[in-house]
N, C-alpha and C positions, 0 to 999 in steps of 0.2 A: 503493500500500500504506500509506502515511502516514495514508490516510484511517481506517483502523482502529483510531488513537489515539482519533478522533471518535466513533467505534462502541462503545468501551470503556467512555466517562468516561460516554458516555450511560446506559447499561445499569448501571454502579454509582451514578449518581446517581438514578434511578429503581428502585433495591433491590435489584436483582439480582446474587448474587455469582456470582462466574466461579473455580467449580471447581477448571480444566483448561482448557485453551487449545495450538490446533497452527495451526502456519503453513507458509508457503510464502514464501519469497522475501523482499518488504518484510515481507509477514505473518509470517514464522517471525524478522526482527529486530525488530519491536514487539512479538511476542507472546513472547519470551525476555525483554526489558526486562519488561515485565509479570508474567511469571513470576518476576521477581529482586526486586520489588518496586521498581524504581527509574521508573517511567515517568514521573510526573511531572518528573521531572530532565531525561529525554529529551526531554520536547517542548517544554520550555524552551528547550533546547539545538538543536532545529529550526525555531522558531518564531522565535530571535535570531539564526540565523544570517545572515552576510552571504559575498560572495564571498570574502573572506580566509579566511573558517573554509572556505566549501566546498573552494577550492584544496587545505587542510591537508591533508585525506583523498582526495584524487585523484591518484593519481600514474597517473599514461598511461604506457603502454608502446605501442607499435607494430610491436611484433616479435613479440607472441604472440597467441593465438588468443582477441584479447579485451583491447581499447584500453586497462584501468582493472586492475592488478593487485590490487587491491582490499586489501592489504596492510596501509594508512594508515589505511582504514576499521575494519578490525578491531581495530585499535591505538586507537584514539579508543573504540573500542565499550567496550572496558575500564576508561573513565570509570563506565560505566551496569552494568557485566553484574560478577559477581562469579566471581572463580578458582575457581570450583566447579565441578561435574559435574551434568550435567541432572538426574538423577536426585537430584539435594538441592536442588533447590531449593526457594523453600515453596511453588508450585503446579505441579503435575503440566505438563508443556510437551514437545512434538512437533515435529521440524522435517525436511522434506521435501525432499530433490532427488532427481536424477535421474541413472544412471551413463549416459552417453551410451553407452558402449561396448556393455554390456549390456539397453539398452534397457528397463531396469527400476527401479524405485522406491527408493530407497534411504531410510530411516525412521532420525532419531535421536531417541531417546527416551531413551537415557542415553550417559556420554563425555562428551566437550568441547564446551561450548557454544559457543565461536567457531567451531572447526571447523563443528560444525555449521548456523550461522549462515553463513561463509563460502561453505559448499556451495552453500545457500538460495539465497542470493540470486544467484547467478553467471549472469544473464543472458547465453546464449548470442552472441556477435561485441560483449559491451560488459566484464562482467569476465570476466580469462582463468578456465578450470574450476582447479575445487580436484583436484587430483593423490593420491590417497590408495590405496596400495601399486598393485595394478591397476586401481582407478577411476578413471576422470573421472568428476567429480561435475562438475553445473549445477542451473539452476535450476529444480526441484521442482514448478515448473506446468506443465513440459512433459508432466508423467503426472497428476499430481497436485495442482489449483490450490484447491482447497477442500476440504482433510483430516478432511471429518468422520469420516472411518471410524476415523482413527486419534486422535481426543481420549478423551482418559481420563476415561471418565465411570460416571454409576452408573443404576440403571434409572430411578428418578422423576428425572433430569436432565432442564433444558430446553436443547437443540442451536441454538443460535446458527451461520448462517452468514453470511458475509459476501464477495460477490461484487465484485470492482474491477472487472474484465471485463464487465460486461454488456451487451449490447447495445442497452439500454434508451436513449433521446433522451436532450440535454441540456436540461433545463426550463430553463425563465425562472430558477427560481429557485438552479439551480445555477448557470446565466450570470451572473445578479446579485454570487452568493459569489464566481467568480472574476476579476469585472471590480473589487472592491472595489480602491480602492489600497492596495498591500502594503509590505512592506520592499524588492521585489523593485524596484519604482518611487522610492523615498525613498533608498537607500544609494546612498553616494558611488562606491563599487566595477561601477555598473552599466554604464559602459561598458567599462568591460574584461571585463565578464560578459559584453556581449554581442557584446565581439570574439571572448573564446573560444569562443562557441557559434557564432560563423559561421566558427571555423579548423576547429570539430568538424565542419562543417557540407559544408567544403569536405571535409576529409578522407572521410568517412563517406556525407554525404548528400548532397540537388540543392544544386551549386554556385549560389551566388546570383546570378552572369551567365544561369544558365538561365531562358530566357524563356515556355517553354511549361512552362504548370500544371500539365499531366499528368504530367510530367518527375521522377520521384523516385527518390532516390539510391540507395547500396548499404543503407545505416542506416533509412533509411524504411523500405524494402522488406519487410527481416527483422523491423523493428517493427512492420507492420502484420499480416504475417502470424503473425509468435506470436502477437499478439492476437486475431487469428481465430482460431487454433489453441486459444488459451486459453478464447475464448466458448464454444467448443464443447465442448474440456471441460469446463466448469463446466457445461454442460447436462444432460451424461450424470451428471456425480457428483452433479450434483443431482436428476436422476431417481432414479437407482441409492439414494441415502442421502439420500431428502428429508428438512433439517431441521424444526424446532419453525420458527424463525422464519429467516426468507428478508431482507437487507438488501441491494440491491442499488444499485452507481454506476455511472454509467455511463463509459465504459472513454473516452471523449473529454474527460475531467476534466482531464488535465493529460497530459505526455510525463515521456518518461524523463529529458529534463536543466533541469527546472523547479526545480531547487535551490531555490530561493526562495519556494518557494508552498506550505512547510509550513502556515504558520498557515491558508491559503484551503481548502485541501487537510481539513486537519483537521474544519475548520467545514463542510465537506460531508458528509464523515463524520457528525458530528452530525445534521446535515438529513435525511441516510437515516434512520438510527436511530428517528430524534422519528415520520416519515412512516411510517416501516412497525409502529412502537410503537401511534400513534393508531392508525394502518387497523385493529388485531389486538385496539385496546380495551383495550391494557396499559397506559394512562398514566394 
């Protein structure tokens, strides 16, 4: 979802203002920065991070339904997002999850923008759900992963979408972006980074004593299969409410505990953007 910061700065540096904007998940927390007018700060703030900063905002739990209470993140978010109510902010902004219970769509488009940020993103078995009177909320692409229906727009608007899910290859030149060396290889913090991603690893996913390849954990599992789950929706919504323009990544870009691979991340975001820009003759 980081990659949508790359999607953004494209599209205003080649003229196009952005109205309205709704997200889902990583999308509905870059695209609430964006709507607060702080984005640039943001991906400063992703792009310098190392393992000490990631640490900050992770706090694990192991007792609830979902490793990461997500708590520490919301708390940092408030560097970027301002105490206000969606509905004031200066661009119109949508954020999407999902009441597990009820098996339906749940839409903030005004109220509290952390909360509604928090909902977003709550990755089913990684943050625990947001609790809110009888909902469990999660995250918002389990119904809905590309909210065109619900951005606020007007009839001559142009419909921007933006796919992470896709099922589309990973080209040479996406591989190139994320074989660059990063911060992720340079910081001093990187072995302990990647002690805690094989404690996560043991916890969650194939133990790294497993010798056959086929062999994937409980965390893979669920990760591959929301992703599937996600391709396919973003197929139908994309049927259902074809946009103006189509950017899609392809969904093997990075996983969910690449901390470190904002700046690579981003710059593929850009690569989409530029490539489906020329194809349409906009640049």
């Amino acid at each position: 979802g980081i990659a949508h910061i790359g999607v953004i700065n494209v599209l205003q540096e080649n003229g196009f203002t952005i109205n309205a904007i709704a997200g889902t998940s990583m999308g509905a927390m870059v695209g609430g920065v964006f709507a607060s007018g702080t984005l640039p700060n943001f991906q400063k703030w992703l792009e310098d991070a190392d393992l000490k900063e990631a640490m900050k905002i992770l706090d694990f739990s192991f007792s609830n339904p979902g490793f990461i209470k997500g708590e520490k993140l919301i708390l940092k978010m408030q560097d970027f997002l301002p105490q206000a109510s969606i509905e004031n902010l200066p661009i119109p902004f949508t954020a999407i999850a999902t009441d597990i219970l009820k098996q339906k769509e749940v839409v903030f488009s005004k109220g509290d923008i952390f909360e509604a940020i928090r909902a977003s993103i709550s990755i089913p078995s990684v943050f625990t759900p947001l609790v809110k009177n009888d909902q469990v909320l999660v995250d918002g692409g389990l119904i809905n992963n590309i909210p065109i229906n619900h951005v606020q727009k007007n009839d001559d608007d142009i419909v921007v979408a933006v796919c992470v899910n896709s099922d589309i290859p990973m080209t040479e030149s996406y591989t190139n972006i994320m074989q660059i060396k990063g911060i992720e290889e340079k910081n001093v913090y990187i072995r302990d980074f990647n002690k805690l991603r094989n404690y996560i690893s043991n916890l969650i996913g194939r133990k790294k004593e497993d010798k056959n390849e086929n062999i994937i954990g409980q965390y893979e599992l669920i990760d591959r299969s929301i992703h599937m789950l996600l391709s396919e929706i973003s197929n139908q919504i994309i049927k259902k409410y074809p946009p103006d323009i189509l950017i899609n990544l392809p969904r093997d870009l990075c996983g969910t505990f690449d901390f470190l691979k904002a700046k690579k991340i981003i710059e593929a975001g850009r690569l989409a953007a530029l490539e489906q820009l020329k194809k349409l003759n906009l640049l």
